[in-house]
C-alpha positions in Angstrom: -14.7 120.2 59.9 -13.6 116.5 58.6 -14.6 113.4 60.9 -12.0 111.1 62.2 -11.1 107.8 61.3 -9.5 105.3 63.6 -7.1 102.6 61.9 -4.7 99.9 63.3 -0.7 99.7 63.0 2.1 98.1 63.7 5.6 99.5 63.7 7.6 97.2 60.5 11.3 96.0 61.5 11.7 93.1 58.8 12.8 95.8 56.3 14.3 94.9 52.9 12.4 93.8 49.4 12.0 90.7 49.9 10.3 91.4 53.1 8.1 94.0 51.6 6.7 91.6 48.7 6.2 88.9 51.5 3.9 91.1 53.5 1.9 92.0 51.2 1.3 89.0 49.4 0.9 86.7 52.3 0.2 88.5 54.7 -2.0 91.4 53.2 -0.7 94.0 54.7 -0.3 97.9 52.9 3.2 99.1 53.8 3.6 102.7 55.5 5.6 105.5 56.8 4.5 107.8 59.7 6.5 110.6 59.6 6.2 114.7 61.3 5.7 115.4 65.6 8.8 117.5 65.6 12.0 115.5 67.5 9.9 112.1 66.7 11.8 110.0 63.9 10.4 108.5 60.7 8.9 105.0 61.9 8.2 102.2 58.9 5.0 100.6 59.3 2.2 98.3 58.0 -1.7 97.7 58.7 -4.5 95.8 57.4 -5.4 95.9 53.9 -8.9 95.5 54.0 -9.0 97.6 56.9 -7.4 100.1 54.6 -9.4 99.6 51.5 -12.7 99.9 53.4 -11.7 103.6 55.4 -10.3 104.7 52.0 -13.8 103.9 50.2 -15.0 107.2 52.4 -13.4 110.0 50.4 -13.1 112.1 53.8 -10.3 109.5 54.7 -8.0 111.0 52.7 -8.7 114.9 54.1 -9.6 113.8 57.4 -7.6 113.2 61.1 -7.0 109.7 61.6 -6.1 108.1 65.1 -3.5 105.3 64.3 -3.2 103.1 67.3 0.5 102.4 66.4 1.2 98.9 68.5 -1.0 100.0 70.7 -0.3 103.8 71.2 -2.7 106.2 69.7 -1.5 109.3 67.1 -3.1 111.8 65.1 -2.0 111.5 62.0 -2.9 112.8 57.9 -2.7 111.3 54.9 0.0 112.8 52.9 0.8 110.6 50.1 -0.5 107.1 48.6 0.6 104.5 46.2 -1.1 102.4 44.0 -0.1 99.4 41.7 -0.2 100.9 38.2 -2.5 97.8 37.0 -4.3 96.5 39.9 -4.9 100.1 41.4 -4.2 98.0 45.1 -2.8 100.0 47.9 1.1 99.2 47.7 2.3 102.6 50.6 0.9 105.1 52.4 2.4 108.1 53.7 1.2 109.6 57.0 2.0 112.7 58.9 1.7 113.2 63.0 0.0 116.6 63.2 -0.2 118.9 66.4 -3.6 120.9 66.9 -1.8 124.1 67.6 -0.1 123.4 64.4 -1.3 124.3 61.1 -1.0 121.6 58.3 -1.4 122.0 54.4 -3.7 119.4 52.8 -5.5 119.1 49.0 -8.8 119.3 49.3 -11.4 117.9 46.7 -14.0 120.4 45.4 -17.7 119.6 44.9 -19.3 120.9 42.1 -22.9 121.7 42.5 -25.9 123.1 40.4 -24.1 122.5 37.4 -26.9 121.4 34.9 -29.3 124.1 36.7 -27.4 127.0 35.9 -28.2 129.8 33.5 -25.1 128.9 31.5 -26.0 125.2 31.4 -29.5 125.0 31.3 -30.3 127.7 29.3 -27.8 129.4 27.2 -26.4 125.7 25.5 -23.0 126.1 27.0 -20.5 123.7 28.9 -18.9 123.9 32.4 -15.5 122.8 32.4 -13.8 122.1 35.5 -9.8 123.6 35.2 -9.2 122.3 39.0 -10.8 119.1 41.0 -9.0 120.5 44.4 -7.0 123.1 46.1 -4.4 123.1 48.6 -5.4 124.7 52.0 -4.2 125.8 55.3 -5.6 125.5 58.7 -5.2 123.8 61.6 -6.3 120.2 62.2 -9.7 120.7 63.7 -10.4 122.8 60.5 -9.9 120.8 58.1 -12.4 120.4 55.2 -13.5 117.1 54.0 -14.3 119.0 50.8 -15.1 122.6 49.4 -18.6 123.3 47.7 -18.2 125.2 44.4 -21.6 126.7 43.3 -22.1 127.1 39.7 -25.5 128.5 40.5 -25.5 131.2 39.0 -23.1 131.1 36.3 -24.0 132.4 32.3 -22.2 130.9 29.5 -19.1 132.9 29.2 -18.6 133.4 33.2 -16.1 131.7 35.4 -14.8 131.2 39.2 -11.8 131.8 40.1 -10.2 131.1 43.9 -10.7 133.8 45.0 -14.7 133.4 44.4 -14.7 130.3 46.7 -16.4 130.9 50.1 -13.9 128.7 52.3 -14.6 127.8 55.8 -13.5 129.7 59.1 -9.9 129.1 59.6 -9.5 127.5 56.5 -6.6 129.2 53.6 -6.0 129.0 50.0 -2.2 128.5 49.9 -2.4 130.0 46.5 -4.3 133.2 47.3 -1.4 133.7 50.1 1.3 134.0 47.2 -1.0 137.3 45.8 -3.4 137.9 43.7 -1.2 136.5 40.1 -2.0 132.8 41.9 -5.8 133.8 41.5 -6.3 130.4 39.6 -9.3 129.4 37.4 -11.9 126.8 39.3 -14.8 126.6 36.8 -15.7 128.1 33.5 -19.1 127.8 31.8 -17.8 127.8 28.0 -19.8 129.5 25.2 -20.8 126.7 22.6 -19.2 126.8 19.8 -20.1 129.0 16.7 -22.7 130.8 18.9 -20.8 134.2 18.5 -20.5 133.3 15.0 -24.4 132.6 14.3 -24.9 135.7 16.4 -23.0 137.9 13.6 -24.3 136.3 10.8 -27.9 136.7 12.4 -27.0 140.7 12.9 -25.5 140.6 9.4 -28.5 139.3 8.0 -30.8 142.0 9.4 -28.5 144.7 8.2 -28.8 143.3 4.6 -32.5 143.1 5.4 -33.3 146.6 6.1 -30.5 147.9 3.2 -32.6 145.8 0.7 -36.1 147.4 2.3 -34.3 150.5 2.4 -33.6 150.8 -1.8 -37.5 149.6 -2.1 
């Protein structure tokens, strides 16, 4: 279950470009939407950037509830989408969505891969893991919510994989793939064999064969 997070707004009604560039260079602020809660209407907003920068440097921000005390009045709210200068990589918008605890949400969770280097496949046998997904969208109602999902390479061999279906997800907590059947059973994790090992294998059984054929005509 994610931890909350508890950030500061303030509804935006000097609207326009101009406006917008203003804000944020003089008066660092990050602009915003808050958006979702049924009948409630879109609402333009803008909060602190460093207040924004420094909840954002916990990566359970972005998969967690957040209370926004919006001028004053407090919502729960998701992070649905954010925007970054392409060169500066500063916060320019952020997307947020009012959630409902009776109502389920869908969220991308990150996965945490652990025991990589430890496993058989790794450790042992020379090969690679290679990670085909770095998260997976979920369902579940707020309290629910995941900061993250473990993936265990544990026990892997060179040549095995995960797949989505492998992943032990918390209680209450769906893969919005899985739901679609099992054709959206999508790769996690492979452990690849190195390459030219099942080459050196058959030259190795080759070179027996020839061995004994030679002893053979002795």
């Amino acid at each position: 279950m994610s931890g909350e997070f508890t950030l500061d707004a303030q509804t935006r009604t000097d609207l326009g470009k101009g406006a917008s560039r203003r804000l944020r260079r003089l008066d660092n602020k990050v602009l915003g939407i808050i958006y979702g809660g049924g009948k409630k209407k879109p609402a333009p907003i803008m909060v602190a950037e460093n207040e924004i920068v420094k909840l954002a440097n916990n990566e359970a921000f972005f998969t967690s509830l957040i209370t926004l005390n919006l001028d004053g009045k407090a919502e729960q709210v998701v992070v649905k989408d954010v925007q970054r200068h392409p060169a500066k990589e500063t916060f320019m918008h952020v997307d947020f969505m009012r959630v409902s605890a009776k109502t389920k949400i869908t969220m991308h969770v990150p996965l945490h891969f652990i025991n990589e280097e430890s496993c058989p496949g790794v450790k042992l046998q020379g090969g690679k893991a290679n990670h085909a997904l770095n998260d997976i969208e979920v369902s579940c109602l707020p309290k629910d919510l995941p900061e993250f999902i473990e993936v265990d390479l544990g026990a892997l061999n060179a040549g095995e994989n995960i797949h989505l279906s492998d992943l032990k997800l918390p209680k209450g907590v769906e893969s919005v793939a899985l739901s679609h059947g099992e054709d959206h059973d999508l790769l996690v994790c492979a452990v690849n064999v190195p390459r030219g090992a099942a080459g050196d294998d058959e030259a190795e059984a080759e070179g027996d064969a020839e061995a004994k054929a030679e002893g053979g005509e002795e």
